[in-house]
N, C-alpha and C positions, 0 to 999 in steps of 0.2 A: 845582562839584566833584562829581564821581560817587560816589556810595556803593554797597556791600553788604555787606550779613551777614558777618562774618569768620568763615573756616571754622572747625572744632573744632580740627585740629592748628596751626592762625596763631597767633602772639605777638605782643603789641604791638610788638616791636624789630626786628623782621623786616625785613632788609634795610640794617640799622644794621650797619656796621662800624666796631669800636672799638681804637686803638691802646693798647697798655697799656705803660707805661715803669714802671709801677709795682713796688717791691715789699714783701717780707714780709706784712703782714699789712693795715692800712685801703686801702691802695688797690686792693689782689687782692681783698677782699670787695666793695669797689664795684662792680667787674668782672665779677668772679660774678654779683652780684645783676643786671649786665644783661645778662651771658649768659645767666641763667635767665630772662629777658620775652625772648630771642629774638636778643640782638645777636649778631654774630661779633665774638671778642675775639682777636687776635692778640698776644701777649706781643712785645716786645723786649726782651732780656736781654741783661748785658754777655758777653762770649764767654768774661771769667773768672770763672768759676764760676755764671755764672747768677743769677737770684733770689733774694739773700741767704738767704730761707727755706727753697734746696734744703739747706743746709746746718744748720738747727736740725730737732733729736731731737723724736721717739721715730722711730728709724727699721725700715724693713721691709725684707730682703732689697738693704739700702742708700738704699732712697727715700726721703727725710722723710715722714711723713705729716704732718706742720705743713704744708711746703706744696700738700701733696696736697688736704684738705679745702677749700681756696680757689681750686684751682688748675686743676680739672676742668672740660671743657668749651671748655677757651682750644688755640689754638696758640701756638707756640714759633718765634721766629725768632733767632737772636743778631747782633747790631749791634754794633759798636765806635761809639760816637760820639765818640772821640776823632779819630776819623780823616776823611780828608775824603771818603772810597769810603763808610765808614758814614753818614755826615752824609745824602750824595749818596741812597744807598739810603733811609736813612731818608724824606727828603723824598718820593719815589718811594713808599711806605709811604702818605704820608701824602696821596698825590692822590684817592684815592676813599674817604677816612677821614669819619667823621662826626664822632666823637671820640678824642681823645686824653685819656688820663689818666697824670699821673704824679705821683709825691710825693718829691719832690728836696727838697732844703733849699731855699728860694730866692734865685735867682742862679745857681744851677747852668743850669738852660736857656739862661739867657744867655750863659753864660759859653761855651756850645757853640755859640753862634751858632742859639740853637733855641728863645728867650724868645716871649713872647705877642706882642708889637710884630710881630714880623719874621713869624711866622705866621698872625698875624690877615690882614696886609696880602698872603702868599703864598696863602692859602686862607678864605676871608673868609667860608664855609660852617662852619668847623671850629668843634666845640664845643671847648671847653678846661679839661680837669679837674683842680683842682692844689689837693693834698690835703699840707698841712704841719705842723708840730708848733704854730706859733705863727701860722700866718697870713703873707702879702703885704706887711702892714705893721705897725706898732708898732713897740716899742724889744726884741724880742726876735723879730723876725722872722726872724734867720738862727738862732739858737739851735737845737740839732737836738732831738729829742724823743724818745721813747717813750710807748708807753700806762701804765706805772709813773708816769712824770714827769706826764703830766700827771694822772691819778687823783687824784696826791700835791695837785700845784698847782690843780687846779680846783673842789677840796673834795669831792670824790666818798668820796675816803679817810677825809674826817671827821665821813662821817654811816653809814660803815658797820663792821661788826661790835658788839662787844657794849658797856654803860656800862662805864667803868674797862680796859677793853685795848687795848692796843697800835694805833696805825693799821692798817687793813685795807684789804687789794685786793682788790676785785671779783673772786669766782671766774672769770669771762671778761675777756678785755681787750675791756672798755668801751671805751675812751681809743680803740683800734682802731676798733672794732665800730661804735662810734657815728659817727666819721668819716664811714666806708667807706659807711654808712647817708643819713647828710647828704648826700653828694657823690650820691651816685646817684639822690637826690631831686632836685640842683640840677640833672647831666647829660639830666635828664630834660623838667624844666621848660625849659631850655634849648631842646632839640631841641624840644619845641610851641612854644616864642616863634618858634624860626626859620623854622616850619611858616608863619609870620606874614612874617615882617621879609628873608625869607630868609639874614639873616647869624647867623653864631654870635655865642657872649660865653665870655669867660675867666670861671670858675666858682671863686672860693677858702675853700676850706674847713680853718679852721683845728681840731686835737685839740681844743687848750685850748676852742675857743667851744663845742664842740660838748659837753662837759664841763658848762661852765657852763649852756650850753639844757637840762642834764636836770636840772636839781639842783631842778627844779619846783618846789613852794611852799615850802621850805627858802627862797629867795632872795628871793621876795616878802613872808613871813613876817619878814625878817632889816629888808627895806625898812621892811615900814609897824610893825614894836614893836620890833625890836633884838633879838630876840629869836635868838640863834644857836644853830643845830640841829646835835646830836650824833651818836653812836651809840644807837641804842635795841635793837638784836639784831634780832629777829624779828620787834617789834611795828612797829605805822605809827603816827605822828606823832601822829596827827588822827581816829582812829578806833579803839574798842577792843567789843567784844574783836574782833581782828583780827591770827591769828598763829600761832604754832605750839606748840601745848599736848598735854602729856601723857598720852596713855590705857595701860592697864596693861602695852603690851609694846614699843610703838613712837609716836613724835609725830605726829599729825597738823596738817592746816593747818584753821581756822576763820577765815571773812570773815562777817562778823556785822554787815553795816557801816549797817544804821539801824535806827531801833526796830522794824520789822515783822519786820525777819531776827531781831533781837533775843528777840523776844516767842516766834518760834517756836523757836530753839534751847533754850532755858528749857524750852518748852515739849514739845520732841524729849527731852531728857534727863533731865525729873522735876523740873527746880527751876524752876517757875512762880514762887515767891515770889522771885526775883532781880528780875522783873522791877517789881514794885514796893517794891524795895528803897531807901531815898531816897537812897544811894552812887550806883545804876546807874540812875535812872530817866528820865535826858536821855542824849541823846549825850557832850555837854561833861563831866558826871559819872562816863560808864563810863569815859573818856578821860583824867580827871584818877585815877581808882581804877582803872588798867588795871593794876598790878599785884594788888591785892586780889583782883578781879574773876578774873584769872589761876589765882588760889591757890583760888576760891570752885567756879570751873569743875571744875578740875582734881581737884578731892574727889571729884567722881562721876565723871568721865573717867577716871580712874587706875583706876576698880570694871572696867571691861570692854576688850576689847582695841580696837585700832584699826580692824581690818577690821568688829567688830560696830557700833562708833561710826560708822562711815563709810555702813555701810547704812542706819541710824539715818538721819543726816544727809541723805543725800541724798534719800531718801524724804519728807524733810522740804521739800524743797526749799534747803537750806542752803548754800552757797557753801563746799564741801571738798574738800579732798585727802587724799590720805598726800604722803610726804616720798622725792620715788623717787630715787634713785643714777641713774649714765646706762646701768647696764645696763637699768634698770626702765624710762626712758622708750623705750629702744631695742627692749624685749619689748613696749610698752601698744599695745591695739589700737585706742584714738586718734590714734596716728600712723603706724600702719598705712594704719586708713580714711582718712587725708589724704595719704598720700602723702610726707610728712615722712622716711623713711628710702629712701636707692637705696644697689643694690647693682650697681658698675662693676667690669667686666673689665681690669684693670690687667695688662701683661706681664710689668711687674715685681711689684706686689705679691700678685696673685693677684687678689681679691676685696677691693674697697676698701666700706668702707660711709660714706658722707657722707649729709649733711642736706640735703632737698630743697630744692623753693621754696616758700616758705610763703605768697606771693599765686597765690590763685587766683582766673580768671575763671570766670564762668559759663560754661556752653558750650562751654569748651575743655579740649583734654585735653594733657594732660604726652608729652611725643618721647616713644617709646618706648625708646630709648637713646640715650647720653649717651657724649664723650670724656674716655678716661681723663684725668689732669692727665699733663704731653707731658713728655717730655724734653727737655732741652736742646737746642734748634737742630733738632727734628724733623721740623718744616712748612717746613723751607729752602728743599729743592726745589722744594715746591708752590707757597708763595708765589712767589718767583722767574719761576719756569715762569709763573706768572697775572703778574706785571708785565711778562713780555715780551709776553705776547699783549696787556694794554691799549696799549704803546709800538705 
């Protein structure tokens, strides 16, 4: 096999064309995420009304920007696959495809005459991404879902917000997010297996599992004592002080998380006798007196403000933050220097700003411009126009 150097503007995906049936939101994040390593993602949408998420708010001069922020970088083709011209084109679609992703209920592919069986065996190259609320199989596999539903069902909801209120939803859709994440790991691994084997595999990535795979040592803690994990607010389970604590104008964040960080925040703030206090002088001790310990803090944090605390701290070497809104992460000149905010030229909306890619490689540098998120049936022409010239 030949090697070289990949140049600075190459992506891992380069040359990957990806069909995308997906919509709203985990399977267009999947998408994204391999638009942004390099792939071409082609949307097919139905021809009524498009990508359910054209149509969820806040909108701009009429465009969602819900599915604007997931949506950029892709084209736009609209397909009837009810029909058998759609069907036909779709297949055509799918001759120099790499992967397909969609997130149907399942049985839906099948039921179009478009299931894994019949296109494994028509293109026996194709990756196959199928992204469902429940998964391929179990006793709730056709069941439809949301990221609410599964938050709710997967216990994510029951270890977040504060002791004694109400269930909480993750301020981002998790249940989404984490999908959309799973899947574009497995489409990934996939295409290197097939770099091997040269056939693809159907990829199934159900919300709920991917739910359950984050509930990290909640579920192995529940395994080996019984022990079942709540709401605790802001603090961490298994680590104290480790959280978000009061200074005199606004809260800052402290990661304090073993006795050396320990020894030196005590020692950043003036109260060296905490740390041999016989409440706080192991880990398992600050951790069982993580409230006290909160209240002990917070006596002298509350004396100065947060920005004076923060200089403190970090001079210290301390593991801190402040507590930023998304205007404040969208001003901080940490994600400036990454690259983390782009600014696209939309027709319709003007000036759209979305969130980068947040893998980077060595050596390589980011397009230097990006497609807007398309409208409806945009790329028709072009597509088209490129499958009569393969024919």
């Amino acid at each position: 096999m030949s090697r070289r150097e990949p140049a600075p503007g190459d992506r891992p995906l380069d040359g990957i064309r990806v069909v995308d049936l997906s919509r709203v939101l985990a399977g267009p994040f999947c998408t994204l995420l391999l638009s942004q390593l390099g792939a071409r993602v082609i949307k097919v949408e139905s021809p009524r009304g498009g990508d359910d998420g054209r149509a969820i708010g806040p909108f701009k001069n009429g465009k969602s920007l819900y599915f604007s922020s997931v949506n950029w970088d892709k084209e736009s083709i609209a397909i009837d696959l009810k029909s058998a011209d759609g069907r036909e084109l779709f297949l055509d679609l799918l001759g120099d495809a790499d992967v397909l992703v969609e997130n149907f209920r399942p049985g839906t592919m099948e039921r179009l005459g478009l299931g894994w069986p019949m296109l494994h065996e028509r293109f026996p190259r194709l990756v196959y991404g199928a992204l469902s609320g429940f998964g391929q199989t179990g006793p709730l596999a056709r069941r439809p879902a949301y990221d609410m539903v599964v938050q709710g069902m997967g216990g994510v909801m029951s270890v977040t917000g504060h002791p004694g209120g109400p269930p909480t939803r993750v301020g981002v859709s998790i249940g989404d997010l984490a999908a959309g994440l799973y899947l574009s790991s497995g489409v990934v691994a996939a295409l290197f297996e097939r770099e091997r084997t040269g056939v693809g595999s159907m990829i199934d990535v159900a919300m709920l599992d991917c739910q359950v795979a984050i509930l990290e040592g909640a579920l192995t803690v529940y395994g080996a004592t019984g022990e079942v994990a709540g709401p605790l607010g802001d603090r961490h389970p298994r680590i104290a002080p480790f959280g978000v604590f009061d200074a005199a104008d606004a809260p800052i964040v402290i990661a304090a998380g073993n006795d050396r960080l320990f020894a030196k925040l005590c020692a950043a703030i003036g109260r060296e006798e905490l740390v041999a206090d016989p409440r706080y002088d192991t880990p398992e001790r600050r951790r069982a007196a993580a409230d006290g310990l909160r209240r002990d803090l917070e006596t002298t944090l509350r004396t100065r403000t947060a920005s004076d605390w923060l200089a403190v701290l970090e001079e210290a070497g301390i593991p801190c933050s402040p507590v930023n809104d998304v205007a404040q992460v969208a001003a901080h000149p940490q994600v400036a220097a990454r690259g983390m905010i782009l600014d696209l030229d939309d027709p319709v909306l003007g000036s759209l700003r979305v969130a980068g890619n947040p893998i980077k490689i060595a050596g390589r540098s980011e397009p230097p411009t990006h497609r807007p998120p398309p409208e409806l049936d945009a790329d028709r022409d072009a597509i088209l126009a490129e499958l009569r010239r393969r024919r």
